[in-house]
Legacy VTK file of the C-alpha trace (Angstrom):
# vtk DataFile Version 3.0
C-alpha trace
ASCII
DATASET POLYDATA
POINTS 99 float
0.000 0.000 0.000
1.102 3.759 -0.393
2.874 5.351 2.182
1.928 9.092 3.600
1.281 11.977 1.142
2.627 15.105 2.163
0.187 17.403 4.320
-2.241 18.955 2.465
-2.744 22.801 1.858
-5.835 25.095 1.375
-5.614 26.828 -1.995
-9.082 27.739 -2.331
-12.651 27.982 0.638
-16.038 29.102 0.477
-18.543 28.013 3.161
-19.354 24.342 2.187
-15.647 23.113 0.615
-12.204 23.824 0.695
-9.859 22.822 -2.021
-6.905 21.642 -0.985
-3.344 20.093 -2.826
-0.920 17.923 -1.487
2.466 15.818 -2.776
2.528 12.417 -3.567
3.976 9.725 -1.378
7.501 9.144 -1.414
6.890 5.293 -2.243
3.741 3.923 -4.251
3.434 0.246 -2.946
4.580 -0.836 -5.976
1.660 -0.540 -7.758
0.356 3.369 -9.150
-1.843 5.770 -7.212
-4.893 5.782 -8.826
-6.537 8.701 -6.409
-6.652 9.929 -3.500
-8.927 9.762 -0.425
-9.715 13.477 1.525
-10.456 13.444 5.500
-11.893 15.846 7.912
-12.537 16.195 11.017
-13.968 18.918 13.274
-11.161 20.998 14.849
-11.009 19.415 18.624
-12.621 15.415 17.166
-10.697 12.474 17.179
-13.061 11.272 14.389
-11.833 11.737 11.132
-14.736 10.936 8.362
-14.327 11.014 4.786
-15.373 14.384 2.240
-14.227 13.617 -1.025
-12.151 11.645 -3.680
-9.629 13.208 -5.721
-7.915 11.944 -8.919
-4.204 10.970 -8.969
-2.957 14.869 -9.904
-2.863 15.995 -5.777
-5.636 18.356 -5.726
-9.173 17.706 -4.321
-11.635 19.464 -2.468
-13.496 18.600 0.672
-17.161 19.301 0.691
-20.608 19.231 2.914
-18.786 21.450 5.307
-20.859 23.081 7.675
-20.330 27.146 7.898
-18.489 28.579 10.734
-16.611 25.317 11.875
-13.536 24.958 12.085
-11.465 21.504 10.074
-8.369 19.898 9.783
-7.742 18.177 6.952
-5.490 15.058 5.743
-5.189 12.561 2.518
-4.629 8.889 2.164
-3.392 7.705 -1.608
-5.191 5.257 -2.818
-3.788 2.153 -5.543
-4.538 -1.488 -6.179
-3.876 -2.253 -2.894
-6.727 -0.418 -1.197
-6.117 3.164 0.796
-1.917 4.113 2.938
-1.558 5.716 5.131
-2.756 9.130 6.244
-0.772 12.234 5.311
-0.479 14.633 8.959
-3.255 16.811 9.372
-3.526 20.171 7.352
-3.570 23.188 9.608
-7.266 23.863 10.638
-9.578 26.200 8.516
-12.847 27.727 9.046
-15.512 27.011 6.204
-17.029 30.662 4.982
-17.341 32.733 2.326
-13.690 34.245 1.056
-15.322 37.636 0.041
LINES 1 100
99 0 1 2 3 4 5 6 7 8 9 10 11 12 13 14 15 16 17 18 19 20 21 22 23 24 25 26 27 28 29 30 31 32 33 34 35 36 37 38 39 40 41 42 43 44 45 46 47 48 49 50 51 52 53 54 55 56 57 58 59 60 61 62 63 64 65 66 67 68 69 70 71 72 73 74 75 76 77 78 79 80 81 82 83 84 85 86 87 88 89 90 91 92 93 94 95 96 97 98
């Protein structure tokens, strides 16, 4: 399985997403990333849940955010061999409007 993309970074927010981009893994499993999985979590919650898919290109946005909370964010590659490890958590973010 992959190992641990790098931590991902908000390029782009509005109140219900945040696009983020990350680097690849430094090893692949031996087998190509074919995507990449995107995790939240509520700033504070132990419980990370899933809020997107991304292709293999290291960008990908999270979505269903609520607005006004705050998220960290992190990224698991994904290949034949299922979903690596996580990347470490993105520095948190509140979901609202940018203008």
């Amino acid at each position: 399985e992959p190992g641990a993309p790098g931590r991902p970074e908000a390029t782009d927010w509005d109140k219900d997403h945040v696009d983020l981009r990350w680097t690849p893994p430094l090893r692949d499993g031996g087998n190509p990333i074919t995507g990449y999985i995107i995790e939240k979590r509520e700033k504070g919650s132990p419980k990370w849940v899933k809020a997107g898919e991304a292709g293999p290109d290291c960008r990908g946005r999270a979505e269903n955010l609520d607005e006004g909370a705050e998220y960290e964010f992190r990224v698991r590659a994904v290949n034949a061999a299922g979903p690596g490890e996580p990347s470490d958590a993105s520095k948190s973010i509140v979901a609202k409007s940018r203008r």
